[in-house]
N, CA, C and O atoms as a Tripos MOL2 file, in Angstrom:
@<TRIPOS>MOLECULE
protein
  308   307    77     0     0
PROTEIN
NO_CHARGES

@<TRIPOS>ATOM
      1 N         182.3500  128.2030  170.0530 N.3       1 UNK1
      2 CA        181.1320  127.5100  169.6680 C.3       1 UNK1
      3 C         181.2670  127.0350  168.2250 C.2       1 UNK1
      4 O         181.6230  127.7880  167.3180 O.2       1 UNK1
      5 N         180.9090  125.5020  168.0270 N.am      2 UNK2
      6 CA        180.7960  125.1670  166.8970 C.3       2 UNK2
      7 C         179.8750  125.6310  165.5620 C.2       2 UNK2
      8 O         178.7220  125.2050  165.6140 O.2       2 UNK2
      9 N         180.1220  126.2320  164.6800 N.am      3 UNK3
     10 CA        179.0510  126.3950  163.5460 C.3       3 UNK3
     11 C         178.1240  125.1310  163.2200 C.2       3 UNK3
     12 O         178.4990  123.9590  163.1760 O.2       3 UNK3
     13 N         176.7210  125.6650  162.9810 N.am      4 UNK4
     14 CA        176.0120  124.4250  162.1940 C.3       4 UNK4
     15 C         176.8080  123.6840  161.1760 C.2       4 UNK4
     16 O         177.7730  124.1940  160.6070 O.2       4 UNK4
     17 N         176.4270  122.5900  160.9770 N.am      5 UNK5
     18 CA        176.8380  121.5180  159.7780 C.3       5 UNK5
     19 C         175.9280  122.0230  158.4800 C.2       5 UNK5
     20 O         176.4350  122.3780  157.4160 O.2       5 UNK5
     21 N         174.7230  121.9990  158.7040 N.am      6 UNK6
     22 CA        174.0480  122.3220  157.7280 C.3       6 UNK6
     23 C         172.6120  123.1140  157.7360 C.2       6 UNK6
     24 O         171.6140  122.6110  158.2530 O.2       6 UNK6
     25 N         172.6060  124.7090  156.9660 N.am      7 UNK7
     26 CA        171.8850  125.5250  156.8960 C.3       7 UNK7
     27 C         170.6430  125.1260  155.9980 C.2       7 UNK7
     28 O         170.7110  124.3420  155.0510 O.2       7 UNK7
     29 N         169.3260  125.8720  156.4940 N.am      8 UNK8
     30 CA        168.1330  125.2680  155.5770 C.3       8 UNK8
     31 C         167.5640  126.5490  155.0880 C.2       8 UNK8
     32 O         166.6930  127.1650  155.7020 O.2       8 UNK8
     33 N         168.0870  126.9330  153.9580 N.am      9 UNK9
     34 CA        167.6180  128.3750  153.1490 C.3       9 UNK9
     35 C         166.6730  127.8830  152.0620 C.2       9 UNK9
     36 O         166.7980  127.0780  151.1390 O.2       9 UNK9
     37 N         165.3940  128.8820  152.6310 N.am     10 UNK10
     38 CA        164.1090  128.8340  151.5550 C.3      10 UNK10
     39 C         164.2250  129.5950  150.7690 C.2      10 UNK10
     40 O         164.3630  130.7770  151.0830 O.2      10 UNK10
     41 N         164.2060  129.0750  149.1010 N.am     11 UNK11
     42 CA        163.8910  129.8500  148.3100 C.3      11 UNK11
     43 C         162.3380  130.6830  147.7770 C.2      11 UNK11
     44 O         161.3050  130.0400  147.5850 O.2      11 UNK11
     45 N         162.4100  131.8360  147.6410 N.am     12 UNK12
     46 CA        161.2370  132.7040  147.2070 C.3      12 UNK12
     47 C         161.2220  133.7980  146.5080 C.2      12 UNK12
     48 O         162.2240  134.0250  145.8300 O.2      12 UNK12
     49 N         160.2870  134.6030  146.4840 N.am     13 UNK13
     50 CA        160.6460  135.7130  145.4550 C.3      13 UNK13
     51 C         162.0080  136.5850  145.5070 C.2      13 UNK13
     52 O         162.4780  137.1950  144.5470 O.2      13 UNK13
     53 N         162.5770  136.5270  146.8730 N.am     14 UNK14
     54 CA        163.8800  136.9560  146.9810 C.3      14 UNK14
     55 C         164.6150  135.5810  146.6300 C.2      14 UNK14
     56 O         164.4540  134.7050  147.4800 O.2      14 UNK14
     57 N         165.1260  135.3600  145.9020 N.am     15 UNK15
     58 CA        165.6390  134.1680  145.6840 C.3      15 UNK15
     59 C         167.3480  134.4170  145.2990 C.2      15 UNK15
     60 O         168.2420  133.6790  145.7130 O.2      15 UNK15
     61 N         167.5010  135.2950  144.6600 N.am     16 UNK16
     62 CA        168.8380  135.7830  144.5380 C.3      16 UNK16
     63 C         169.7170  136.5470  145.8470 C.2      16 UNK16
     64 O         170.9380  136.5980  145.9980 O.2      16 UNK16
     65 N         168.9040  136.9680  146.4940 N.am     17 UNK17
     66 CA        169.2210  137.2320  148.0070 C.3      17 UNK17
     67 C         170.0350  135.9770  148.6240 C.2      17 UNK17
     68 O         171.1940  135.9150  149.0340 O.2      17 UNK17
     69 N         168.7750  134.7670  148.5260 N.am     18 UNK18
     70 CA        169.1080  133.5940  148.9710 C.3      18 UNK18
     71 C         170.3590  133.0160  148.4440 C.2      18 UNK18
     72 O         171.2800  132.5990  149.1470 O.2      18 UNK18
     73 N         170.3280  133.0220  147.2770 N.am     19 UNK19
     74 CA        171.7590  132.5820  147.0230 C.3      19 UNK19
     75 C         173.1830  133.3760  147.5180 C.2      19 UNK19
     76 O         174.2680  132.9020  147.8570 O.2      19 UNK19
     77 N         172.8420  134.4030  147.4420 N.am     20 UNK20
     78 CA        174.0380  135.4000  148.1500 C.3      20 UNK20
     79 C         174.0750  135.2370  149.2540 C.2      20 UNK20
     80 O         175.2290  135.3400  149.6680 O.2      20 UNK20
     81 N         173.4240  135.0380  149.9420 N.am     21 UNK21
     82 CA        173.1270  134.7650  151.3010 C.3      21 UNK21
     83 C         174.0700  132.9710  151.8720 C.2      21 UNK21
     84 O         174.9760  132.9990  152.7040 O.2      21 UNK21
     85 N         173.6990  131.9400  151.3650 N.am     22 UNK22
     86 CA        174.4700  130.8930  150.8840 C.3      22 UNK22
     87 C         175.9870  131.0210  150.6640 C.2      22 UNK22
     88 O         176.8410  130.6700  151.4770 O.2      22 UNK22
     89 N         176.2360  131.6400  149.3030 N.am     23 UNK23
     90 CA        177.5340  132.2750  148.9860 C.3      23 UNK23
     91 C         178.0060  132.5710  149.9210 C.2      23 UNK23
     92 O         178.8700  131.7430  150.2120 O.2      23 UNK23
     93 N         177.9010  133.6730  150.9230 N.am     24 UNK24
     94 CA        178.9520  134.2610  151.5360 C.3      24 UNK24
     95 C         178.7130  133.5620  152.8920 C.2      24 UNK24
     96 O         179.3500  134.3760  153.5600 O.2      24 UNK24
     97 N         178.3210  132.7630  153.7050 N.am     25 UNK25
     98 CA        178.0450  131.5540  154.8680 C.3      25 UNK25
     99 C         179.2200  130.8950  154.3760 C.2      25 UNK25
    100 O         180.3010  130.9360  154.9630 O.2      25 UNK25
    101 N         179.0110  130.2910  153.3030 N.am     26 UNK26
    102 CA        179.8310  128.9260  152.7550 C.3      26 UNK26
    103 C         181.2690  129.7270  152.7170 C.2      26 UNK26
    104 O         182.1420  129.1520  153.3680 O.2      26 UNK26
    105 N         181.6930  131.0020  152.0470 N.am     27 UNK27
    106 CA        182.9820  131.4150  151.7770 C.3      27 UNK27
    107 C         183.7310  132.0120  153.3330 C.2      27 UNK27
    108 O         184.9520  132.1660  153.3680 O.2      27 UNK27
    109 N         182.8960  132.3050  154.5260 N.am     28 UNK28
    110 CA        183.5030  132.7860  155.5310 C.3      28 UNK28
    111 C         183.7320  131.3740  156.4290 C.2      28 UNK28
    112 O         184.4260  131.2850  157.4410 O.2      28 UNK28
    113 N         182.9820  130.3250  155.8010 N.am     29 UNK29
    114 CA        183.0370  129.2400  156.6840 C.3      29 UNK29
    115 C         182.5250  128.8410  157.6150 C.2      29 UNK29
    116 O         183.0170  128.0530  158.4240 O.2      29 UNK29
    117 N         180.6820  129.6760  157.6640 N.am     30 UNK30
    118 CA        180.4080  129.4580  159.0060 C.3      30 UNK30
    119 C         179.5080  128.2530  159.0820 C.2      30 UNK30
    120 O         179.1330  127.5420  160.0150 O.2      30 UNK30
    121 N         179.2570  128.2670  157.5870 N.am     31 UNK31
    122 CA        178.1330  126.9160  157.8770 C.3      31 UNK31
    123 C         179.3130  125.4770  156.8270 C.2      31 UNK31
    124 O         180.2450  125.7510  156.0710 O.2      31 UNK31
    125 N         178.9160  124.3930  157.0990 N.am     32 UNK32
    126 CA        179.4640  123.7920  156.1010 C.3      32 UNK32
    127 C         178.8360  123.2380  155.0320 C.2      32 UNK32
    128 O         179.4730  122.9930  154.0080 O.2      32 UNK32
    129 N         177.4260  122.9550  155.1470 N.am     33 UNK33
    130 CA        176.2730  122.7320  153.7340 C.3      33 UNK33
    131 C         175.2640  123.6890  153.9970 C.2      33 UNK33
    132 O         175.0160  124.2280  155.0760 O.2      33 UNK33
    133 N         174.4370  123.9220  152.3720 N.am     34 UNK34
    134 CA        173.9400  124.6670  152.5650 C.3      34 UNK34
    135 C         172.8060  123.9780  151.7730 C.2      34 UNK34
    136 O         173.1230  123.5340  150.6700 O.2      34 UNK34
    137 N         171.3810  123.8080  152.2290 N.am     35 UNK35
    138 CA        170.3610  122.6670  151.6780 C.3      35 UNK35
    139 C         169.2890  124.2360  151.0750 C.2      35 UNK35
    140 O         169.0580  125.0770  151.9440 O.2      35 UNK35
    141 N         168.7960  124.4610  149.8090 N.am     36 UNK36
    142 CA        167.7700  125.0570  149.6050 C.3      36 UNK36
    143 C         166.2160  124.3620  149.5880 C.2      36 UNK36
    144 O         165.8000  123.2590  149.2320 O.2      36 UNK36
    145 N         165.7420  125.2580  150.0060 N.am     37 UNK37
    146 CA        164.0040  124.2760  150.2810 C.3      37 UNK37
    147 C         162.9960  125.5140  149.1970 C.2      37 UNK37
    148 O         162.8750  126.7320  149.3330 O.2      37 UNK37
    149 N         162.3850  124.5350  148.1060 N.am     38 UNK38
    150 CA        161.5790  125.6490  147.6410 C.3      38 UNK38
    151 C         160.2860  124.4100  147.0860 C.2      38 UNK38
    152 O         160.3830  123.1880  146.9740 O.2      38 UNK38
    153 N         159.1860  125.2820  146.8400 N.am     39 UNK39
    154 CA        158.0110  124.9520  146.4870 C.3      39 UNK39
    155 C         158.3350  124.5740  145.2150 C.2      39 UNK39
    156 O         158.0760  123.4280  144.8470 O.2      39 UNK39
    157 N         159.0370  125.6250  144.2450 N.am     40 UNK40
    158 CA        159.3770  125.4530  142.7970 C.3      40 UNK40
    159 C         160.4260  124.4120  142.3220 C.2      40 UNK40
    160 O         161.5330  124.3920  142.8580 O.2      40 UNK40
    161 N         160.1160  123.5780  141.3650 N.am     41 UNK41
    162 CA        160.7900  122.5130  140.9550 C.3      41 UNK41
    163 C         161.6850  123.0780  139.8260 C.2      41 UNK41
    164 O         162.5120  122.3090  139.3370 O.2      41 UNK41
    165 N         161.6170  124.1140  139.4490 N.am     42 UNK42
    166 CA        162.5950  125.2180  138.5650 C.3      42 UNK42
    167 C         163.6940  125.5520  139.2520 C.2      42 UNK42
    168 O         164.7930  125.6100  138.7000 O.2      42 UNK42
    169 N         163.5080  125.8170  140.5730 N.am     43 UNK43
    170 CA        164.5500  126.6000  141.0320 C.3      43 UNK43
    171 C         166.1980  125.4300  142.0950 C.2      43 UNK43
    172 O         167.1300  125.7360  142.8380 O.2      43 UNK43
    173 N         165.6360  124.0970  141.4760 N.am     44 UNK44
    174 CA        166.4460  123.5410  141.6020 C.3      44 UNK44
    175 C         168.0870  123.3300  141.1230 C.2      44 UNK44
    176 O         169.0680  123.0620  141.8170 O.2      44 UNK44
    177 N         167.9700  123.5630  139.6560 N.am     45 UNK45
    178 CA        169.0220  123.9100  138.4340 C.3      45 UNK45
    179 C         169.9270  124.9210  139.2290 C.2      45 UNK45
    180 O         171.0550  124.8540  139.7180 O.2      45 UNK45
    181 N         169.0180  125.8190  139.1550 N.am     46 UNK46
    182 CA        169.9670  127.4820  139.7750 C.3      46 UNK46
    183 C         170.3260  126.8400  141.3340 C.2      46 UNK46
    184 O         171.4700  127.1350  141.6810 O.2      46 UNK46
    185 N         169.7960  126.2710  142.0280 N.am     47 UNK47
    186 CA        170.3940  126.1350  143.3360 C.3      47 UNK47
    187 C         171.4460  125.9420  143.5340 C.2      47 UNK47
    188 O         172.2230  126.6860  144.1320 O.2      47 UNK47
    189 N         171.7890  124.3110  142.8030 N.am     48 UNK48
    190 CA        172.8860  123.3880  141.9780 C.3      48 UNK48
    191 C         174.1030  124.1830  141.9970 C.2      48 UNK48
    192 O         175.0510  124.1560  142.7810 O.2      48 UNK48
    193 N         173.6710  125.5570  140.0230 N.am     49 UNK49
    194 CA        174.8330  126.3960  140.0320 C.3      49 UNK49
    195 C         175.1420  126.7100  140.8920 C.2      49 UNK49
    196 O         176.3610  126.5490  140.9520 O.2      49 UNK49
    197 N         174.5550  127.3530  142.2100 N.am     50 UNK50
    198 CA        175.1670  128.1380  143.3320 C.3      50 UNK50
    199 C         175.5970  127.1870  144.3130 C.2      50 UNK50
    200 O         175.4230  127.4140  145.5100 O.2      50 UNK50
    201 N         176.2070  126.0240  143.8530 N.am     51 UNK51
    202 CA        177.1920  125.1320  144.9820 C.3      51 UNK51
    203 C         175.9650  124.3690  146.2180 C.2      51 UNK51
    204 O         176.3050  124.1280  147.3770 O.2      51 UNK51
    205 N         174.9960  124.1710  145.8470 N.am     52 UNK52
    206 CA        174.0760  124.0540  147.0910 C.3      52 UNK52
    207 C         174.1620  122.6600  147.1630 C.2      52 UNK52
    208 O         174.1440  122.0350  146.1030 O.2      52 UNK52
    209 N         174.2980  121.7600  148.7680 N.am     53 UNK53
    210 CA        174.5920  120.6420  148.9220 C.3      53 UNK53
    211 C         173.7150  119.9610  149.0750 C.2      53 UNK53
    212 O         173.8280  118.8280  149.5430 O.2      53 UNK53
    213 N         172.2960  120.6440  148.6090 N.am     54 UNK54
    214 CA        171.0710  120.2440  148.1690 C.3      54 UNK54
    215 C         169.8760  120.6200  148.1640 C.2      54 UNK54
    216 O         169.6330  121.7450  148.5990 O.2      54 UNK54
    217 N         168.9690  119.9140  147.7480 N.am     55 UNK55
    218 CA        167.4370  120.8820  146.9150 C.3      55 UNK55
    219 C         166.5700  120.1570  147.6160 C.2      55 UNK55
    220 O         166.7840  118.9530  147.4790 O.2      55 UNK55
    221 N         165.6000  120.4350  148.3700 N.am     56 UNK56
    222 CA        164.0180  119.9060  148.9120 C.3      56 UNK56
    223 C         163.2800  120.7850  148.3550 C.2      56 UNK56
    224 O         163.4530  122.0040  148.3630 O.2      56 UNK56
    225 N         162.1310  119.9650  147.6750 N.am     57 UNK57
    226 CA        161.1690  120.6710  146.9800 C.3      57 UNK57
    227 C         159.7550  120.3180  147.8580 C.2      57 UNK57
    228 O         159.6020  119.1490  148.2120 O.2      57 UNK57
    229 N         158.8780  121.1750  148.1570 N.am     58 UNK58
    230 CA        158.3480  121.0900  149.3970 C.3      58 UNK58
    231 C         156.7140  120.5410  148.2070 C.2      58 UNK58
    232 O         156.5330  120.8000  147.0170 O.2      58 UNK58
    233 N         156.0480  119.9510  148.9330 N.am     59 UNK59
    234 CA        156.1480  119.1590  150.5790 C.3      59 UNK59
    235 C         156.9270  117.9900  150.1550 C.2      59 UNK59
    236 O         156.9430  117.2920  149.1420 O.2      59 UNK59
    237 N         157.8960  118.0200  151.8350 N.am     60 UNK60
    238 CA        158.8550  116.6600  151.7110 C.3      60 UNK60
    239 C         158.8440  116.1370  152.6200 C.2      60 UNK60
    240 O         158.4740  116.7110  153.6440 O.2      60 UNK60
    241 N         159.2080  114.9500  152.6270 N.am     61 UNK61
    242 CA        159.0590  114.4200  154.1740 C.3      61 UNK61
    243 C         160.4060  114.3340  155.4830 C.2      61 UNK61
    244 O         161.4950  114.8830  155.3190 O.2      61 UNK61
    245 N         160.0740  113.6270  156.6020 N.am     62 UNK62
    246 CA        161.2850  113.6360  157.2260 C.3      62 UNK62
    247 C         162.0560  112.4320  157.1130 C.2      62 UNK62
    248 O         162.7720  112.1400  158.0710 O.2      62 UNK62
    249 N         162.0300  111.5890  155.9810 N.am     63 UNK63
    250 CA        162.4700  111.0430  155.4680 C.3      63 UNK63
    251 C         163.8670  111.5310  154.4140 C.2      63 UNK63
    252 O         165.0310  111.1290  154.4230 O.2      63 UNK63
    253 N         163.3800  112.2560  153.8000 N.am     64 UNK64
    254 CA        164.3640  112.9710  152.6620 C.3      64 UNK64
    255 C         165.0640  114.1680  153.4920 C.2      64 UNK64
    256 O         166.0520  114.7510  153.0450 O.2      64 UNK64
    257 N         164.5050  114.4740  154.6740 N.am     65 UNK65
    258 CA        165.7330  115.2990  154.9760 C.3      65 UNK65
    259 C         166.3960  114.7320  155.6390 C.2      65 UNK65
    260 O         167.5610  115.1260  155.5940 O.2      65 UNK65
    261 N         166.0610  113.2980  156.8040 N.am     66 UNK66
    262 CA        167.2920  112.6580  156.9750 C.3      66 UNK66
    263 C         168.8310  111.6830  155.8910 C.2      66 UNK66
    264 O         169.9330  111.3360  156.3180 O.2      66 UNK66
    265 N         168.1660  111.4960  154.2740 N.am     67 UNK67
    266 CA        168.9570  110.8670  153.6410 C.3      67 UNK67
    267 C         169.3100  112.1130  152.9430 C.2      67 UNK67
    268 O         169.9010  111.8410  151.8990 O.2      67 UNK67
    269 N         169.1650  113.4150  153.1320 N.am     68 UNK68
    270 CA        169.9470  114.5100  152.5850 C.3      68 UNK68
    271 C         170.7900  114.6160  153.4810 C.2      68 UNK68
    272 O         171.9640  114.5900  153.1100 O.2      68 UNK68
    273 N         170.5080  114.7690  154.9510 N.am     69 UNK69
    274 CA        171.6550  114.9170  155.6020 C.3      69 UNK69
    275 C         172.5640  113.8650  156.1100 C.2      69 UNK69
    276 O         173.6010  114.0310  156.7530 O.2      69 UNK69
    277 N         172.0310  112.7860  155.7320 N.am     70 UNK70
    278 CA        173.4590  111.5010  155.5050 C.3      70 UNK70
    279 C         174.3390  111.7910  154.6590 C.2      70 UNK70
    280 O         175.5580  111.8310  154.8190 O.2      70 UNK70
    281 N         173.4220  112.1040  153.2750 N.am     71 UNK71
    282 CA        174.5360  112.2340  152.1600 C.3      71 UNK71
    283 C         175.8760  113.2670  152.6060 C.2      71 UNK71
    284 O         177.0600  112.9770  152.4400 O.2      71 UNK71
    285 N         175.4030  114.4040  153.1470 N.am     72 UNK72
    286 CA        176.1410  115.3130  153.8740 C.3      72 UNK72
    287 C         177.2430  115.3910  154.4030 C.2      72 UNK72
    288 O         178.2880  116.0250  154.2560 O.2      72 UNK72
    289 N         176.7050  114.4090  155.2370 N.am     73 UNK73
    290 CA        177.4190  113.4710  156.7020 C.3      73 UNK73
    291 C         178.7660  112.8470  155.9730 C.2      73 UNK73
    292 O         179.9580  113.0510  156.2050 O.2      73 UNK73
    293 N         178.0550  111.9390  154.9200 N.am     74 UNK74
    294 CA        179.3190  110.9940  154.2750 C.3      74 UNK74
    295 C         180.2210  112.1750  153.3410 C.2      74 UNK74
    296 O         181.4420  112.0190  153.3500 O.2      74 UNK74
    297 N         179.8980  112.8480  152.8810 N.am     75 UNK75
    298 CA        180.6910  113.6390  152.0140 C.3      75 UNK75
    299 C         182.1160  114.5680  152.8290 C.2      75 UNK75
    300 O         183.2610  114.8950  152.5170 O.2      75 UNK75
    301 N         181.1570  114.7210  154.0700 N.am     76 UNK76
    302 CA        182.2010  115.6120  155.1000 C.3      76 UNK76
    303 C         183.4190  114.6540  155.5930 C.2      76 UNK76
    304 O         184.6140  114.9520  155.5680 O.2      76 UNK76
    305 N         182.7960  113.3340  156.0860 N.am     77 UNK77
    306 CA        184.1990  112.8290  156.1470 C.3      77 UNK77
    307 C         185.4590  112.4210  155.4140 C.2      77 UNK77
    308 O         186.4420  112.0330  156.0460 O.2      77 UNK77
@<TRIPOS>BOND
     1     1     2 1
     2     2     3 1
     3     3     4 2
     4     3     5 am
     5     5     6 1
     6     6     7 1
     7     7     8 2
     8     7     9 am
     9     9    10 1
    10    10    11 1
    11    11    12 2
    12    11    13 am
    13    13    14 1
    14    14    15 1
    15    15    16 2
    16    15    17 am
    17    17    18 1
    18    18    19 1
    19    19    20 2
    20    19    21 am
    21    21    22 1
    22    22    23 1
    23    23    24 2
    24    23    25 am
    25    25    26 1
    26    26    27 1
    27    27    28 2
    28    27    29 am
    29    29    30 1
    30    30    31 1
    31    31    32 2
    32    31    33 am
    33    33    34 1
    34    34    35 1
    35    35    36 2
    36    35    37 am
    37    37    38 1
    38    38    39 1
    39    39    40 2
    40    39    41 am
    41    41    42 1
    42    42    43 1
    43    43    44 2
    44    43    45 am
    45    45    46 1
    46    46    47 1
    47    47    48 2
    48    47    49 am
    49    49    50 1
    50    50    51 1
    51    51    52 2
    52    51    53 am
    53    53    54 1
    54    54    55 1
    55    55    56 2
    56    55    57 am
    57    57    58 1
    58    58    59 1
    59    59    60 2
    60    59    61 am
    61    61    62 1
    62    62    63 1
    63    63    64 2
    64    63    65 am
    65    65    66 1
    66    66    67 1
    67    67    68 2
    68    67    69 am
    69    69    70 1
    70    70    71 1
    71    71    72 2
    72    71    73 am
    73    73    74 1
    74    74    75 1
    75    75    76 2
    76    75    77 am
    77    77    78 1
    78    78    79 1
    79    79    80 2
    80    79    81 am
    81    81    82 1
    82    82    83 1
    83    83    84 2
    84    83    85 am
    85    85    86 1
    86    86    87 1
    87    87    88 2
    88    87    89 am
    89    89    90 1
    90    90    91 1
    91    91    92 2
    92    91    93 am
    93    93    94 1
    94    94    95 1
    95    95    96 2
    96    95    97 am
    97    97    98 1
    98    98    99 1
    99    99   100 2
   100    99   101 am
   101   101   102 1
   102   102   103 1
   103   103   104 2
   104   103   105 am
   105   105   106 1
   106   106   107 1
   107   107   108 2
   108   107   109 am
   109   109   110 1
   110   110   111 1
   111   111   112 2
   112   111   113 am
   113   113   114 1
   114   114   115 1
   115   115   116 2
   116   115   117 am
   117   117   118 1
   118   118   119 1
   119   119   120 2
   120   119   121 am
   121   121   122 1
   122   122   123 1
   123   123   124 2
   124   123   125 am
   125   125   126 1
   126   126   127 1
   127   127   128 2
   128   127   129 am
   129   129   130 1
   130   130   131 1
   131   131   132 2
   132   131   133 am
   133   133   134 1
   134   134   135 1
   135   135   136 2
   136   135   137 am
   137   137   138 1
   138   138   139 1
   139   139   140 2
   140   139   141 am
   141   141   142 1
   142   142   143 1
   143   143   144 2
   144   143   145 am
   145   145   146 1
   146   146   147 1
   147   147   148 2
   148   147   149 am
   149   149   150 1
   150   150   151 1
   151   151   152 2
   152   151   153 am
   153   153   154 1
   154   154   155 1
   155   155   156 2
   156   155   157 am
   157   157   158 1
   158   158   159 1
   159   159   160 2
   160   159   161 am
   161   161   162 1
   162   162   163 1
   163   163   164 2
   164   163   165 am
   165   165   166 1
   166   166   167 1
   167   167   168 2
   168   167   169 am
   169   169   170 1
   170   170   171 1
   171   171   172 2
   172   171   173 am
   173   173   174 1
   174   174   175 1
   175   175   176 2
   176   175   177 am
   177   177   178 1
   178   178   179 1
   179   179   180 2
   180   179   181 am
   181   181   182 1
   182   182   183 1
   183   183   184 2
   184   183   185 am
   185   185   186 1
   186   186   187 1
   187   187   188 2
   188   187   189 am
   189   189   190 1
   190   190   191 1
   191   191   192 2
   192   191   193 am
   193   193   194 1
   194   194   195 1
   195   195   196 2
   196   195   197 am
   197   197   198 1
   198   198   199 1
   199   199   200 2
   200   199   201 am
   201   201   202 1
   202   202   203 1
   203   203   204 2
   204   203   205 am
   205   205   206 1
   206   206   207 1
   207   207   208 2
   208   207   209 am
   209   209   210 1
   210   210   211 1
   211   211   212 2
   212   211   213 am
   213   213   214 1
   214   214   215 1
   215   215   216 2
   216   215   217 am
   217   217   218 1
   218   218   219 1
   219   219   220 2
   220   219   221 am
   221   221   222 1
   222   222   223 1
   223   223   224 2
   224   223   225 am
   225   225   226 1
   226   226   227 1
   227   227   228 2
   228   227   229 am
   229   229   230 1
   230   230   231 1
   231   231   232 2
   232   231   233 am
   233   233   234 1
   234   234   235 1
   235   235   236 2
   236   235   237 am
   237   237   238 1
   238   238   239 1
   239   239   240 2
   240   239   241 am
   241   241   242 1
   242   242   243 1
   243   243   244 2
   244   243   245 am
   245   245   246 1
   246   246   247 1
   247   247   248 2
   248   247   249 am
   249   249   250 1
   250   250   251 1
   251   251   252 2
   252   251   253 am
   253   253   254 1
   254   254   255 1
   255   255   256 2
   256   255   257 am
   257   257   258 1
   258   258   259 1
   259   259   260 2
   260   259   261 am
   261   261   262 1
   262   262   263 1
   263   263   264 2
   264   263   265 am
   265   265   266 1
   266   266   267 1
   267   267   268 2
   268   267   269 am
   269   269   270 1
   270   270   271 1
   271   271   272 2
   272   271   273 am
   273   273   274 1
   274   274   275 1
   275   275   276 2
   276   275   277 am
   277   277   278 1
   278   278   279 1
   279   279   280 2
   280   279   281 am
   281   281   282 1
   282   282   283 1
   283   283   284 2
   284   283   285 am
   285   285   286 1
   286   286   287 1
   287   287   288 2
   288   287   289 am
   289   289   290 1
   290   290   291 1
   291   291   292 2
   292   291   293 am
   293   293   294 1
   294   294   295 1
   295   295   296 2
   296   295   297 am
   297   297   298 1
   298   298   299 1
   299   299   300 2
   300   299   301 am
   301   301   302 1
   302   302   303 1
   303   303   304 2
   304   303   305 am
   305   305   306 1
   306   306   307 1
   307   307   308 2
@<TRIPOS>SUBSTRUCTURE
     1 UNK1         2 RESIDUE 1 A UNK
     2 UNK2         6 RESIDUE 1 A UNK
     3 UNK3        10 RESIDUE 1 A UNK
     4 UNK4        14 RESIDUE 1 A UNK
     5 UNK5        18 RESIDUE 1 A UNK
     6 UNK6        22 RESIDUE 1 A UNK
     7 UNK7        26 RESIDUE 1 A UNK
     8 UNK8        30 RESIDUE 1 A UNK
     9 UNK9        34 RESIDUE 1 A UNK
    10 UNK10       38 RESIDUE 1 A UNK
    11 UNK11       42 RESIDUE 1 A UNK
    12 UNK12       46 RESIDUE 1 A UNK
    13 UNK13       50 RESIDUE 1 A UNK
    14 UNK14       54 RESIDUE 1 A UNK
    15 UNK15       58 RESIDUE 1 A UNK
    16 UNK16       62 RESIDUE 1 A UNK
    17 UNK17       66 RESIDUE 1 A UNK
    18 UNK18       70 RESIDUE 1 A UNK
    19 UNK19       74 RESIDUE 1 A UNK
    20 UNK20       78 RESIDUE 1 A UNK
    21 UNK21       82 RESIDUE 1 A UNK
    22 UNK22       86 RESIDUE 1 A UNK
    23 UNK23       90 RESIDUE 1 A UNK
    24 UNK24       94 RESIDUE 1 A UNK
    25 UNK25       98 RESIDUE 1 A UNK
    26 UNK26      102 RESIDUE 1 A UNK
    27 UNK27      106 RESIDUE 1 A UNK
    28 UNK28      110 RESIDUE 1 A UNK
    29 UNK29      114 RESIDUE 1 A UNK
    30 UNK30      118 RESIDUE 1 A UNK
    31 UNK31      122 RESIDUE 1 A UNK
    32 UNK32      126 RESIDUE 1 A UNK
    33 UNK33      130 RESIDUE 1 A UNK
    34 UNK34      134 RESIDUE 1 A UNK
    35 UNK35      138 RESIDUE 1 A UNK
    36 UNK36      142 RESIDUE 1 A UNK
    37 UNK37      146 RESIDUE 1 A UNK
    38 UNK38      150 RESIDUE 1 A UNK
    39 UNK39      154 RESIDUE 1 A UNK
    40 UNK40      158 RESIDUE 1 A UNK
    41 UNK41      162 RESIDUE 1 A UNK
    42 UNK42      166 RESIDUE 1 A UNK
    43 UNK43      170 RESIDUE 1 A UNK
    44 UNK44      174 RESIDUE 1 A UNK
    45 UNK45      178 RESIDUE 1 A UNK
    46 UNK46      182 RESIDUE 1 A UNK
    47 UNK47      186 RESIDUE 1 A UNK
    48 UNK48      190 RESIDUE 1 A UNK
    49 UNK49      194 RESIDUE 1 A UNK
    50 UNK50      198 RESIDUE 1 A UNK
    51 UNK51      202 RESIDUE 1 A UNK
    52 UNK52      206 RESIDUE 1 A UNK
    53 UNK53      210 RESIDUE 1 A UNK
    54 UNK54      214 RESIDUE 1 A UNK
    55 UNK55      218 RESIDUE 1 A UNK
    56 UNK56      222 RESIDUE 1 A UNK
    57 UNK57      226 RESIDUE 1 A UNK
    58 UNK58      230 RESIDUE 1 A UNK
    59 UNK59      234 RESIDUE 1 A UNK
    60 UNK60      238 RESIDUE 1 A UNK
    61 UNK61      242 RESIDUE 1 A UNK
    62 UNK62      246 RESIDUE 1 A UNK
    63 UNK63      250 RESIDUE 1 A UNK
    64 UNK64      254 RESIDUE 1 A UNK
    65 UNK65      258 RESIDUE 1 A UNK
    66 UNK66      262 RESIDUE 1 A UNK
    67 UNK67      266 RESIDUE 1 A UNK
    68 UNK68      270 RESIDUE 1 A UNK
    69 UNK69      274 RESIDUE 1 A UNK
    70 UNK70      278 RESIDUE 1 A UNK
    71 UNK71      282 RESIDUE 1 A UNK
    72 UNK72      286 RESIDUE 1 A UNK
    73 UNK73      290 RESIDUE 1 A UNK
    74 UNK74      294 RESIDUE 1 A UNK
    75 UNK75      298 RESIDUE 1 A UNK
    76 UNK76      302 RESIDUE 1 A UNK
    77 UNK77      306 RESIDUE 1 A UNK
């Protein structure tokens, strides 16, 4: 079975969880992007550092998550 292309991890008060959580997906290889979704427009920066193939800051539409996951799309090939 194929792994997802791309995981949708919410950031929150566990938020360092979340990134570890990210981290070790991405290093065993099971996912290949990893998109963080948070309410906070702070916690974008730190996402970034932690390699994240991108930030939705909520509320967003289904607009921006289809041109997040183009960008995705094009990067993978």
């Amino acid at each position: 079975m194929k792994p997802p292309d791309n995981a949708f991890i919410w950031l929150d008060i566990a938020k360092i969880d979340a990134f570890r959580l990210a981290g070790d997906t991405k290093e065993k290889k099971s996912i290949s992007k990893v998109i963080f979704v948070s309410g906070v427009r702070g916690y974008a920066v730190e996402a970034f550092e932690h390699e994240a193939d991108g930030f939705l800051l909520t509320p967003f539409s289904i607009d921006k998550i289809n041109q997040l996951l183009q960008q995705n799309v094009k990067k993978m090939k």
